[in-house]
Backbone as CSV, one residue per row, in Angstrom:
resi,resn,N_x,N_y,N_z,CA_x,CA_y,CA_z,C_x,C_y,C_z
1,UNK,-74.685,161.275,-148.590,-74.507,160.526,-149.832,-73.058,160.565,-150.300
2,UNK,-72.549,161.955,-150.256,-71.160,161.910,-150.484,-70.241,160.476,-149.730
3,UNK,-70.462,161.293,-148.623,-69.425,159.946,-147.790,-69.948,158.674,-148.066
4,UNK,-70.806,158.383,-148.538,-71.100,156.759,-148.728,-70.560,156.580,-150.045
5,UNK,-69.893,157.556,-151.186,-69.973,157.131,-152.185,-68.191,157.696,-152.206
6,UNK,-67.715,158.219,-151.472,-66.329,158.369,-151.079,-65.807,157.084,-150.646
7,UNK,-66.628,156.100,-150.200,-65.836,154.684,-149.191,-65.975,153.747,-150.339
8,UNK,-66.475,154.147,-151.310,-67.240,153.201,-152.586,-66.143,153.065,-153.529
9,UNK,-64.938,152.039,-153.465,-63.682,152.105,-154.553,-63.288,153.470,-154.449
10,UNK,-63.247,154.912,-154.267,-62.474,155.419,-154.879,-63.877,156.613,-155.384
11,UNK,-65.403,156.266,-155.394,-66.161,157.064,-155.935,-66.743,158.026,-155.661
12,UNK,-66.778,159.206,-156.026,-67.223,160.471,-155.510,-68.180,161.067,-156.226
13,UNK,-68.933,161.997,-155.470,-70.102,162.530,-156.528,-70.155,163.769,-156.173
14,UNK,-69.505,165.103,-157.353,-69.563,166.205,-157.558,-71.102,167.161,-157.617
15,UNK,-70.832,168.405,-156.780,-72.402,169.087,-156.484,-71.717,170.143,-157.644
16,UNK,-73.267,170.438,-158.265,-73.038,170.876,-159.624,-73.377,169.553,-160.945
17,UNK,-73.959,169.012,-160.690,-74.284,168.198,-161.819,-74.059,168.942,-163.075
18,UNK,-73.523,168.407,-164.353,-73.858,168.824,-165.560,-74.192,167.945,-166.303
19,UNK,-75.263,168.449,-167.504,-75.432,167.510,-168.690,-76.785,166.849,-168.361
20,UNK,-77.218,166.973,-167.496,-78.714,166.579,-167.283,-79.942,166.708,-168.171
21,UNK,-79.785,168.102,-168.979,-80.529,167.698,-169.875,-81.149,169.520,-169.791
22,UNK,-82.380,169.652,-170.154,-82.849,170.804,-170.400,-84.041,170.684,-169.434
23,UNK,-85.043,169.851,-168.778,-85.661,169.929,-168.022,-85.428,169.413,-166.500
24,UNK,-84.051,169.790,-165.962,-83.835,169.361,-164.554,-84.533,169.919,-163.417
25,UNK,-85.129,171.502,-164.014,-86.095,172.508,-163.067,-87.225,171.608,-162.998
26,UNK,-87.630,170.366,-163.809,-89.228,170.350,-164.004,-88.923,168.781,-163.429
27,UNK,-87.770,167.709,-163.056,-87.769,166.809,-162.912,-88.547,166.451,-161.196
28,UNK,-88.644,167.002,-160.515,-89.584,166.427,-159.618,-90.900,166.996,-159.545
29,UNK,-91.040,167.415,-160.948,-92.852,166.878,-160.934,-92.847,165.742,-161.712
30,UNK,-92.200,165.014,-162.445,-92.410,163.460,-162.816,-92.922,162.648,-161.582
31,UNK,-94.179,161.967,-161.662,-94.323,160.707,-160.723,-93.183,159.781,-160.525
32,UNK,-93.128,159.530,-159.444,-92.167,158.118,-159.313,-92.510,156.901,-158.658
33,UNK,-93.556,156.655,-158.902,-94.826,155.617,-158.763,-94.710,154.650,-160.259
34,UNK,-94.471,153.147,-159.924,-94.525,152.952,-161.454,-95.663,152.288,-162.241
35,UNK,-95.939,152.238,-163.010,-97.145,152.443,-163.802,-97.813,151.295,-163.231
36,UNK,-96.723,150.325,-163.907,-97.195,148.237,-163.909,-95.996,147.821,-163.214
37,UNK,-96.050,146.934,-163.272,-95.562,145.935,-162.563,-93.971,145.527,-163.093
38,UNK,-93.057,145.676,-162.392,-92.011,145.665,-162.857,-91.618,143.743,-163.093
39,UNK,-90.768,144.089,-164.478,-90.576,142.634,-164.645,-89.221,142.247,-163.511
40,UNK,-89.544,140.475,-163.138,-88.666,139.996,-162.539,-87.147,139.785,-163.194
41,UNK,-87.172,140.117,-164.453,-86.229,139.762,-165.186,-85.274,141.334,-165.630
42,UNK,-85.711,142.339,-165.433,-85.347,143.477,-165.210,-83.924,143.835,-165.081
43,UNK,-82.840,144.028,-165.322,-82.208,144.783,-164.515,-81.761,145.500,-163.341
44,UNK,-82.889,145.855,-163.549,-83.391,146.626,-161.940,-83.371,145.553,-161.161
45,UNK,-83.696,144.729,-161.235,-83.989,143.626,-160.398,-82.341,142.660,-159.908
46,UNK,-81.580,142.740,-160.916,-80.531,141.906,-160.956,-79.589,142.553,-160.289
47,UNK,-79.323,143.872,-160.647,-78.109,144.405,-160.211,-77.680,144.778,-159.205
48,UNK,-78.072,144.240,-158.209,-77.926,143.765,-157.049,-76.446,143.792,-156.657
49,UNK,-76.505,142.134,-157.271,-75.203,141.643,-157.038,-73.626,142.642,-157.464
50,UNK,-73.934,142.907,-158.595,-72.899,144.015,-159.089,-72.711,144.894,-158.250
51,UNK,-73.567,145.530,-157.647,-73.476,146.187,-157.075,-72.679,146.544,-156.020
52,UNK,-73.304,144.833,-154.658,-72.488,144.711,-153.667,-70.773,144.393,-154.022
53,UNK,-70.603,144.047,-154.749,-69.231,143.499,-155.304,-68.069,145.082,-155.268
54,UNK,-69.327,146.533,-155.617,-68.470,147.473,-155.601,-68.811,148.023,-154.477
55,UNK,-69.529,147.565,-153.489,-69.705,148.500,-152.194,-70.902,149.664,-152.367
56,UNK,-71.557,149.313,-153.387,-72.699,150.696,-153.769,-74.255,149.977,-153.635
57,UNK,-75.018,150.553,-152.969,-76.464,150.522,-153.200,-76.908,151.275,-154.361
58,UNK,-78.146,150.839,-154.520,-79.054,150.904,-155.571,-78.740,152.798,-155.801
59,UNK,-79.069,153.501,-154.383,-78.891,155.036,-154.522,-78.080,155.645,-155.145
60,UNK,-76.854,154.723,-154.522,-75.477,155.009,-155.010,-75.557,155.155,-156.409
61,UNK,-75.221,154.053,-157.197,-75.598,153.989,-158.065,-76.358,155.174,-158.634
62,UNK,-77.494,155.070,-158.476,-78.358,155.977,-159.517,-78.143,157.622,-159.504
63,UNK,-77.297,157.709,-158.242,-76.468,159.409,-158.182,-75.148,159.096,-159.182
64,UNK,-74.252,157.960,-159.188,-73.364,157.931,-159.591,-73.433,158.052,-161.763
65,UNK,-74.819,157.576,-162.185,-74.428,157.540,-163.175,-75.218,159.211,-164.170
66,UNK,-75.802,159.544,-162.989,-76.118,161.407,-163.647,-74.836,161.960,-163.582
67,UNK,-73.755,161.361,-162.770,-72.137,162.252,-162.826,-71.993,162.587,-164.102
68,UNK,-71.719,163.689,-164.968,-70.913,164.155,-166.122,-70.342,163.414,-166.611
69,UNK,-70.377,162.717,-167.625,-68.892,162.002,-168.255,-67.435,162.699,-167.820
70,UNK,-67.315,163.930,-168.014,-66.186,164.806,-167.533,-65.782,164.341,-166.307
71,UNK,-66.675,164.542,-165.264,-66.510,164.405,-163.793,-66.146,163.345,-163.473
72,UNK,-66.382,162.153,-164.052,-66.040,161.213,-163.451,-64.291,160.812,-163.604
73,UNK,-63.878,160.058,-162.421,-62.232,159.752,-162.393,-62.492,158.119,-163.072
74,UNK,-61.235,158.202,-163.138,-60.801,156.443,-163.943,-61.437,155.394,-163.296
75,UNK,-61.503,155.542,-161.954,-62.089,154.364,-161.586,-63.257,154.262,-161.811
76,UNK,-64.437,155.180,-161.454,-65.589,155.532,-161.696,-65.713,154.654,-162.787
77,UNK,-65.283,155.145,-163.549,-65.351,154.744,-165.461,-65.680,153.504,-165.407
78,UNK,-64.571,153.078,-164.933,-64.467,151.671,-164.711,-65.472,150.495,-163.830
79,UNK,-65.528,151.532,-162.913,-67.027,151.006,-162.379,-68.488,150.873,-162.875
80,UNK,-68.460,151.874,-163.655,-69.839,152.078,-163.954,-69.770,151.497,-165.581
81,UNK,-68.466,151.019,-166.145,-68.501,150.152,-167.186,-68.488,148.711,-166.872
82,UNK,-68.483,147.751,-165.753,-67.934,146.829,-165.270,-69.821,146.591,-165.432
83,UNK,-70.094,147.637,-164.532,-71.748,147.476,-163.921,-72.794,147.430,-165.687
84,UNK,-72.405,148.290,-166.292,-72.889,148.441,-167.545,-72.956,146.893,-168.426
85,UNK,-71.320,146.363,-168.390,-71.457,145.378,-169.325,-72.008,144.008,-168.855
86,UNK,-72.789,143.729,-167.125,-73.410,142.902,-166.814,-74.131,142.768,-167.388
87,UNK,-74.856,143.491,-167.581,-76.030,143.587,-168.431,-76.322,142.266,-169.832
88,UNK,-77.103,141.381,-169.496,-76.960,140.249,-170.169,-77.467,140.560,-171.778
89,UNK,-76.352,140.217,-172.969,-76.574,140.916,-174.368,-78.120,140.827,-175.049
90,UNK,-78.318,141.190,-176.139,-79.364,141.189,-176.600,-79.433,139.842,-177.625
91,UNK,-80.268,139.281,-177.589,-80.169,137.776,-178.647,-81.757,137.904,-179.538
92,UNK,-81.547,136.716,-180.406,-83.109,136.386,-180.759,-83.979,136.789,-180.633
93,UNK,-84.216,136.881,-179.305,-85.216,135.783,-178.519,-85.570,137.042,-177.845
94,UNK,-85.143,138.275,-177.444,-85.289,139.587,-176.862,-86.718,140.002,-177.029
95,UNK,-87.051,140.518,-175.955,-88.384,141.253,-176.628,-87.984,142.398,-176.731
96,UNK,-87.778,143.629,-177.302,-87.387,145.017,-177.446,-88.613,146.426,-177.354
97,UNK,-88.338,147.027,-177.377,-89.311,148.556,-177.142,-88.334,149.708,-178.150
98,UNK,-88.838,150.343,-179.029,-88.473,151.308,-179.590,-89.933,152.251,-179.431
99,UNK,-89.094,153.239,-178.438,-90.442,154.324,-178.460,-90.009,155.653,-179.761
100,UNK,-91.226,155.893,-179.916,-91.475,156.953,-181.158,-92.450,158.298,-180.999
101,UNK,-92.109,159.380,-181.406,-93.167,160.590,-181.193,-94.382,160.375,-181.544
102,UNK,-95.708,160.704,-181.358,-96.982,160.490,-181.540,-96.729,160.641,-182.919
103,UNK,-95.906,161.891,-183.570,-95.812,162.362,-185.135,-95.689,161.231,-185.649
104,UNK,-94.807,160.460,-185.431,-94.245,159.222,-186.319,-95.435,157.994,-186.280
105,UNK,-96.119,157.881,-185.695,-97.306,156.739,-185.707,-97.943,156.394,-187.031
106,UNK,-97.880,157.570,-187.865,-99.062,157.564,-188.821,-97.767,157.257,-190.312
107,UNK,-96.723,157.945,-189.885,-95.672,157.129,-190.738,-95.498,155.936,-191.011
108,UNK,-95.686,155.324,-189.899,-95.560,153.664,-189.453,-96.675,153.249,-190.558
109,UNK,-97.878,153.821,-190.039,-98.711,153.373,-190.870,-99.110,153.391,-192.214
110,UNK,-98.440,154.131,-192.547,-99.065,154.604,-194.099,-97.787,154.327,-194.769
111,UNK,-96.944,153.840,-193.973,-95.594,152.815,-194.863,-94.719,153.971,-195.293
112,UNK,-94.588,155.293,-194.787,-93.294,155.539,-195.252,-92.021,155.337,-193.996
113,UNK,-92.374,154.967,-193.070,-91.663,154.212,-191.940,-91.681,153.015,-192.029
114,UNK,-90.523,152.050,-192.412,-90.619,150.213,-192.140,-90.048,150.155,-191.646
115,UNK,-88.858,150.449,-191.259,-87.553,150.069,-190.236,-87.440,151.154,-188.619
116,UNK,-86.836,150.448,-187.861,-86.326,150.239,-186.625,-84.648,150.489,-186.660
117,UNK,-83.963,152.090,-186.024,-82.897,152.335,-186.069,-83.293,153.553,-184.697
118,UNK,-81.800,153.703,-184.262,-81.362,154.387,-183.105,-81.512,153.443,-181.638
119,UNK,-82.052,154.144,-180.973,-82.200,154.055,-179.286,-83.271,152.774,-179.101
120,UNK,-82.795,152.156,-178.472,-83.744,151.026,-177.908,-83.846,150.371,-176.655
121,UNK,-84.448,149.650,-176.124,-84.056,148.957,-174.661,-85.141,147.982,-174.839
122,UNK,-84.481,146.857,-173.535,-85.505,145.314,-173.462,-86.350,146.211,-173.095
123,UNK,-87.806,145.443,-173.410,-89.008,145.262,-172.895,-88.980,144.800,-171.353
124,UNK,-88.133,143.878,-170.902,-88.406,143.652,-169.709,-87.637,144.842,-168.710
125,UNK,-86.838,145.784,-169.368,-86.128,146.847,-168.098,-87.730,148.176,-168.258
126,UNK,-88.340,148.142,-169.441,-89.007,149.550,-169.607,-90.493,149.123,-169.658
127,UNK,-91.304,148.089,-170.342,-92.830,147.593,-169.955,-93.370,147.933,-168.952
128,UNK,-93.039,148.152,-167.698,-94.099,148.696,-167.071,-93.963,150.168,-166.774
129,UNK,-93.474,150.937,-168.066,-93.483,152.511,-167.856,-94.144,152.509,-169.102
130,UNK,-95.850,153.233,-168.388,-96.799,153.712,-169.887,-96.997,155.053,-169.752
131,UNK,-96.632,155.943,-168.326,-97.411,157.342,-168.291,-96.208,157.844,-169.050
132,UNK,-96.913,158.960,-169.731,-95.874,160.103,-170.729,-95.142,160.541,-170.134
133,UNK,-95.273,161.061,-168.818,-94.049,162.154,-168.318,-93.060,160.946,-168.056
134,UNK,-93.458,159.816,-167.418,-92.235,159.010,-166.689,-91.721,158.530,-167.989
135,UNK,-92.392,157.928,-168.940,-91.399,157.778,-170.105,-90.768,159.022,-170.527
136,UNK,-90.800,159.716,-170.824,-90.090,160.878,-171.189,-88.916,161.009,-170.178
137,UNK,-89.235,161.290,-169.279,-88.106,161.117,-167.654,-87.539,160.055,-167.848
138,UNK,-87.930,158.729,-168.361,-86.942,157.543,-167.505,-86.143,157.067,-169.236
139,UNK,-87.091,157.740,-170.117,-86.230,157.706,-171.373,-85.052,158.935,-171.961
140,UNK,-85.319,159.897,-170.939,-84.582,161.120,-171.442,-85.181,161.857,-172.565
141,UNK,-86.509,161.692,-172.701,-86.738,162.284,-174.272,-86.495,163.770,-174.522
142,UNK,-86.192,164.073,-173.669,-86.521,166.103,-173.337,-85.474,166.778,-173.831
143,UNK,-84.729,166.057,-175.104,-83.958,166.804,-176.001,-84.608,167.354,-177.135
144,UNK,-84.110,168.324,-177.526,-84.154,169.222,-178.972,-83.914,168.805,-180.010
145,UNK,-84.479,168.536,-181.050,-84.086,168.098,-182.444,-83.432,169.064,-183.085
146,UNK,-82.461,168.582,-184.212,-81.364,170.017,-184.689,-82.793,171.226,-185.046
147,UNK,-83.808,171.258,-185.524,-84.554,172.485,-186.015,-85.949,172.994,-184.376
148,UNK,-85.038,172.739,-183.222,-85.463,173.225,-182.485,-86.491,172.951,-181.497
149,UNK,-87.395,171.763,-182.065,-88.919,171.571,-181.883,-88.269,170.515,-181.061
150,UNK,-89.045,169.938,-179.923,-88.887,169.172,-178.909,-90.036,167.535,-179.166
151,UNK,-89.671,166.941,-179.687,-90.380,165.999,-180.157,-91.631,165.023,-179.172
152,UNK,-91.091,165.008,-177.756,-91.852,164.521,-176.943,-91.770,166.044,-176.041
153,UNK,-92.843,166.842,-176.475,-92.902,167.825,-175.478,-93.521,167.718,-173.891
154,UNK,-92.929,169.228,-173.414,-93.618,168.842,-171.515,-95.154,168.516,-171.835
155,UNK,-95.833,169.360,-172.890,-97.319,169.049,-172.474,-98.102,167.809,-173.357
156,UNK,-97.066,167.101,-174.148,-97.702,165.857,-174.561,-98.416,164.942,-173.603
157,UNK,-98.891,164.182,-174.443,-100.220,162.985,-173.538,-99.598,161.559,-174.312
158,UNK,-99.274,161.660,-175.564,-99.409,160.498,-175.879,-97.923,160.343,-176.866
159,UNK,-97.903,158.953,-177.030,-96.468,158.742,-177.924,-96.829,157.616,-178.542
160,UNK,-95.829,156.699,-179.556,-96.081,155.567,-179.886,-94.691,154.744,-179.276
161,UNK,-95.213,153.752,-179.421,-93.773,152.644,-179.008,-94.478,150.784,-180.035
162,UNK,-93.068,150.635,-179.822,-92.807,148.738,-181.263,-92.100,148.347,-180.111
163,UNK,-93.002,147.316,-180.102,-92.474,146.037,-179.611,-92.102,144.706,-180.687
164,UNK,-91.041,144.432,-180.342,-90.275,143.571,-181.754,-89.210,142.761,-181.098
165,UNK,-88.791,141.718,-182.110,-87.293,141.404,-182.103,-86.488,141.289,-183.096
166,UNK,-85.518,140.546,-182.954,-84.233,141.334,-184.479,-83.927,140.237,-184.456
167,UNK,-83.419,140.097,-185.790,-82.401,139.094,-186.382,-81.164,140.064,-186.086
168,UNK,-81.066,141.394,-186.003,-79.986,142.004,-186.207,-79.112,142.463,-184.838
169,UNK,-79.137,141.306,-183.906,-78.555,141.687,-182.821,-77.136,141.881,-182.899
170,UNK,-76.406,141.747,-183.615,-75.070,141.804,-183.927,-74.794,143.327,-184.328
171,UNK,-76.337,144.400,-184.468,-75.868,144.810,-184.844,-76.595,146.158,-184.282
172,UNK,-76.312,146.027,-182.751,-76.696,146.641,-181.923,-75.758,147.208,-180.385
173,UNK,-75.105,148.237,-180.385,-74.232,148.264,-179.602,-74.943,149.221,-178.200
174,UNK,-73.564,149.105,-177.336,-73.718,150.091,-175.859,-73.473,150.977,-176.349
175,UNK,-74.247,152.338,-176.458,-74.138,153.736,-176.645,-72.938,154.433,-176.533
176,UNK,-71.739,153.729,-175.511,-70.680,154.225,-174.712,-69.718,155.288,-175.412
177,UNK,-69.346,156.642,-174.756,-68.553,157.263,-175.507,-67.283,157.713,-175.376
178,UNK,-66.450,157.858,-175.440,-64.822,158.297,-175.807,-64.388,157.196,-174.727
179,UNK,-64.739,157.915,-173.628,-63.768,157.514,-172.073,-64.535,156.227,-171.758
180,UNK,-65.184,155.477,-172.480,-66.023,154.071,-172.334,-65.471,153.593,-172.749
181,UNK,-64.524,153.793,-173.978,-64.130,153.023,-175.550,-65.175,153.178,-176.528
182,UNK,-65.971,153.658,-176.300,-66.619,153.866,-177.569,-66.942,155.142,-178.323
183,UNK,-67.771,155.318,-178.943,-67.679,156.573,-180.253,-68.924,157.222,-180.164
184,UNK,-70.543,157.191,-179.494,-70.908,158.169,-179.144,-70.922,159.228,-178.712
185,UNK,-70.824,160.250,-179.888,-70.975,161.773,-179.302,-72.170,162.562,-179.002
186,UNK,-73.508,162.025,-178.755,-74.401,162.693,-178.865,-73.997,163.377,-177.181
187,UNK,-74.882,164.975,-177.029,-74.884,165.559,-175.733,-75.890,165.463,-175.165
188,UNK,-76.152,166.165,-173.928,-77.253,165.940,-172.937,-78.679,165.894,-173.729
189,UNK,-79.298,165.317,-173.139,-79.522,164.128,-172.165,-78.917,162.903,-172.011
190,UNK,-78.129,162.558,-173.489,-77.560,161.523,-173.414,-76.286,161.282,-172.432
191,UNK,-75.896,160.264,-171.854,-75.070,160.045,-170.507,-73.771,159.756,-170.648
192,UNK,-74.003,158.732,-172.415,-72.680,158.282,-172.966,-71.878,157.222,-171.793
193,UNK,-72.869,156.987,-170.780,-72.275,155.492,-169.666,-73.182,154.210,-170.142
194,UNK,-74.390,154.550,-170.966,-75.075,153.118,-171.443,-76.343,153.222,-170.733
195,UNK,-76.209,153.986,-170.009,-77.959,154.062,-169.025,-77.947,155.592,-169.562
196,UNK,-79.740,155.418,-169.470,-80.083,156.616,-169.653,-80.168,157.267,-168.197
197,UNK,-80.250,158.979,-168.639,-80.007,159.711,-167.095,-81.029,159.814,-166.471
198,UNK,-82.097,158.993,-166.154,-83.482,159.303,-165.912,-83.431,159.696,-164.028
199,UNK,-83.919,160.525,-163.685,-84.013,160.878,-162.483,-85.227,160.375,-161.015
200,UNK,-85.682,159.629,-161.936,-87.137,159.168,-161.378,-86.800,157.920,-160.966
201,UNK,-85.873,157.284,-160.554,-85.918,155.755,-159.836,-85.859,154.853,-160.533
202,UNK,-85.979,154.934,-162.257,-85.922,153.602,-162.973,-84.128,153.634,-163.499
203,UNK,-84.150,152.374,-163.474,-82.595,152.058,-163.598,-83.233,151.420,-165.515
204,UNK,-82.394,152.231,-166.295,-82.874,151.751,-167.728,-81.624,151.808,-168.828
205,UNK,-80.616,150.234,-169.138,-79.439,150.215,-169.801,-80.223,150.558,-171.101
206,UNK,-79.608,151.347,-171.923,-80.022,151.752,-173.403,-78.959,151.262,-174.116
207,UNK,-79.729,150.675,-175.645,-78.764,150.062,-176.619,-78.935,150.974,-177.977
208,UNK,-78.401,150.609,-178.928,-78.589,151.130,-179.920,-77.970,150.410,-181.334
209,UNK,-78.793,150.929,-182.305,-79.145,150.211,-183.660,-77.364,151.144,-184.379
210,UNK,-77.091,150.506,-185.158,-76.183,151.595,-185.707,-76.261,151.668,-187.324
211,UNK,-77.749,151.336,-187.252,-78.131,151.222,-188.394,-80.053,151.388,-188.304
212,UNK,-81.021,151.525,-189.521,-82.072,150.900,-189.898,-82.487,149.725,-190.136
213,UNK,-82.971,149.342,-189.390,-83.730,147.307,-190.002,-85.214,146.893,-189.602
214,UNK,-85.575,145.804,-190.804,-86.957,145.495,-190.746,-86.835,144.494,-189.704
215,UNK,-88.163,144.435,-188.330,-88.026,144.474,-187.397,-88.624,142.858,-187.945
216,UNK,-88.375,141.601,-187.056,-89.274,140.154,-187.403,-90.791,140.469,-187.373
217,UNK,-91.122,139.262,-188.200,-92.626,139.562,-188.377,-93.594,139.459,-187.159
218,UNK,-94.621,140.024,-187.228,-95.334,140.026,-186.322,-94.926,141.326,-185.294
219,UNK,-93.860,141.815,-185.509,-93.820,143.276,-184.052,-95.151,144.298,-183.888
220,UNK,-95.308,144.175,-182.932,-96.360,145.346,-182.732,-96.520,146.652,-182.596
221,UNK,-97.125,147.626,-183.115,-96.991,148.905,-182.947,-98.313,149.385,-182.120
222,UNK,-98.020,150.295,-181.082,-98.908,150.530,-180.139,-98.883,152.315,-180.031
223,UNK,-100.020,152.800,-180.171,-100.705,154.142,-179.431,-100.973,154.425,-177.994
224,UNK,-100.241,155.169,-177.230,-99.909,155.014,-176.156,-100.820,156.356,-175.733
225,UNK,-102.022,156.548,-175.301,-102.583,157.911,-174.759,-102.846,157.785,-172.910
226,UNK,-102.720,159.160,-172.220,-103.092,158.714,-171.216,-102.678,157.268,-170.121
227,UNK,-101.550,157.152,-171.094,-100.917,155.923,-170.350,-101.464,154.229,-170.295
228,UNK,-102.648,154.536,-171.536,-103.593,153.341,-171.996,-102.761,153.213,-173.424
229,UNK,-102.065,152.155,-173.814,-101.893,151.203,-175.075,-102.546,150.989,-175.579
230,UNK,-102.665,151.144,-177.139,-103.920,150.955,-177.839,-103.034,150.095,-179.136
231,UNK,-103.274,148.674,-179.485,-102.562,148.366,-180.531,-103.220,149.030,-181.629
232,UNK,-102.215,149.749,-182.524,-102.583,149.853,-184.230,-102.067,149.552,-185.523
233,UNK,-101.107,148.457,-185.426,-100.645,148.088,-186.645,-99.406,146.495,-186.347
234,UNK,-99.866,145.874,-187.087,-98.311,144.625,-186.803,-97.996,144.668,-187.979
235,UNK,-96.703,144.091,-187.810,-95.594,144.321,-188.914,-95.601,142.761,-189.547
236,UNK,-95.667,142.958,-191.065,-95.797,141.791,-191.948,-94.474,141.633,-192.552
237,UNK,-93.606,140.874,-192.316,-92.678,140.566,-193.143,-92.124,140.232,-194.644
238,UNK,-93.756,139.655,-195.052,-93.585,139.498,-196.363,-94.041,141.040,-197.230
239,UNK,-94.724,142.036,-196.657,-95.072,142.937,-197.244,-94.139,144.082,-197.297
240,UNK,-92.888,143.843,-195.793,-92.022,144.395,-195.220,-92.567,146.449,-194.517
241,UNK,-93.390,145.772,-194.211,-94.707,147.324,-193.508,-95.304,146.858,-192.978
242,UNK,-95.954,147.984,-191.795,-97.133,147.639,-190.482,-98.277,147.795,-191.364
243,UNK,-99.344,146.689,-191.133,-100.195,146.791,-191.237,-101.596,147.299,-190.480
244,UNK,-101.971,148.005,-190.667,-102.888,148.405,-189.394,-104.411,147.743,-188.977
245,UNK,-104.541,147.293,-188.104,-105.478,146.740,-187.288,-106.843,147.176,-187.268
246,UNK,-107.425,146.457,-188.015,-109.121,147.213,-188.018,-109.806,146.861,-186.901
């Protein structure tokens, strides 16, 4: 792998990974089987072309962007920002996924949750990931909240996730940090290259809110157990809260 990624512009990939996150001992018991059916419109699907343009396969790639922010040299950067900003923007018309801890479901519902802020990604790069561990894996969830508690823990079953779209695409950026040009400082798990570090085979660009907003009417909020979706609430615009589904 090295030498294929040595002939690659200039790109190299350091043994010793850092920044992976807190469960790298436990990452190959995640399945890497994917749930549904991956969309044609994907990412995954596209980046192809980008790819060949830098001399890297899909592998390549997906070793190249667990590299450390640290580790990586200028070109790298540059590569894996070139590959990042293909990524066709978010508009209208987007379908989106904001996943949420099982805790937060009942927030949603009982209205002291109305808005949609932080971490997000299309629906068409992440929809066909419903099992818990691979979302957790291909979302990075396996960080610590500042008071310690792990919000999507190893032995969870279930989570929630909104499916929506925004008027507020303007106001949604690439995560990217210092050596990207941009101003994310969060630490591991986060990658700070615009993809999350997921280790399991899904290629997944992450965006983000830099703000709270009421999501268009009609978004759906879904109970996710066992890797079965269960709708429980759509979002009313005029009431500006999910309503829940009898």
């Amino acid at each position: 792998m090295k030498d294929t990624l040595s002939k690659a512009e200039g790109v190299s990939v350091s043994s010793g990974a850092k920044g992976t996150g807190e469960i790298s001992n436990k990452a190959s018991k995640v399945k890497t089987t994917l749930d549904g059916v991956e969309s044609q419109n994907s990412f995954k699907k596209q980046v192809g072309k980008v790819l060949k343009k830098h001399n890297l396969t899909l592998s390549d790639f997906q070793e190249l962007k667990l590299k450390h922010v640290s580790e990586l040299t200028s070109n790298e950067v540059r590569i894996m920002k070139e590959i990042r900003d293909s990524v066709p923007p978010i508009t209208k018309d987007t379908l989106l996924q904001k996943t949420i801890p099982e805790s937060d479901i009942e927030k949603y519902l009982s209205g002291e949750y109305t808005e949609i802020g932080g971490y997000i990604a299309k629906y068409d790069d992440v929809g066909h990931i419903n099992n818990y561990g691979e979302v957790v894996e291909s979302f990075r969830l396996d960080y610590t909240s500042w008071n310690g508690s792990r919000p999507f823990p190893d032995d969870g079953d279930s989570y929630g996730k909104i499916k929506f779209t925004t008027n507020n695409e303007d106001n949604i950026k690439i995560p990217y940090g210092k050596r990207f040009g941009g101003t994310n400082t969060d630490g591991p798990p986060c990658t700070q290259n615009g993809f999350t570090g997921s280790r399991n085979g899904e290629l997944v660009p992450e965006w983000q809110f830099d703000s709270r907003y009421f999501p268009n009417n009609g978004a759906e909020l879904y109970r996710v157990k066992d890797g079965i979706e269960k709708l429980v609430a759509i979002y009313d615009s005029d009431l500006k809260r999910f309503i829940p589904v009898k």
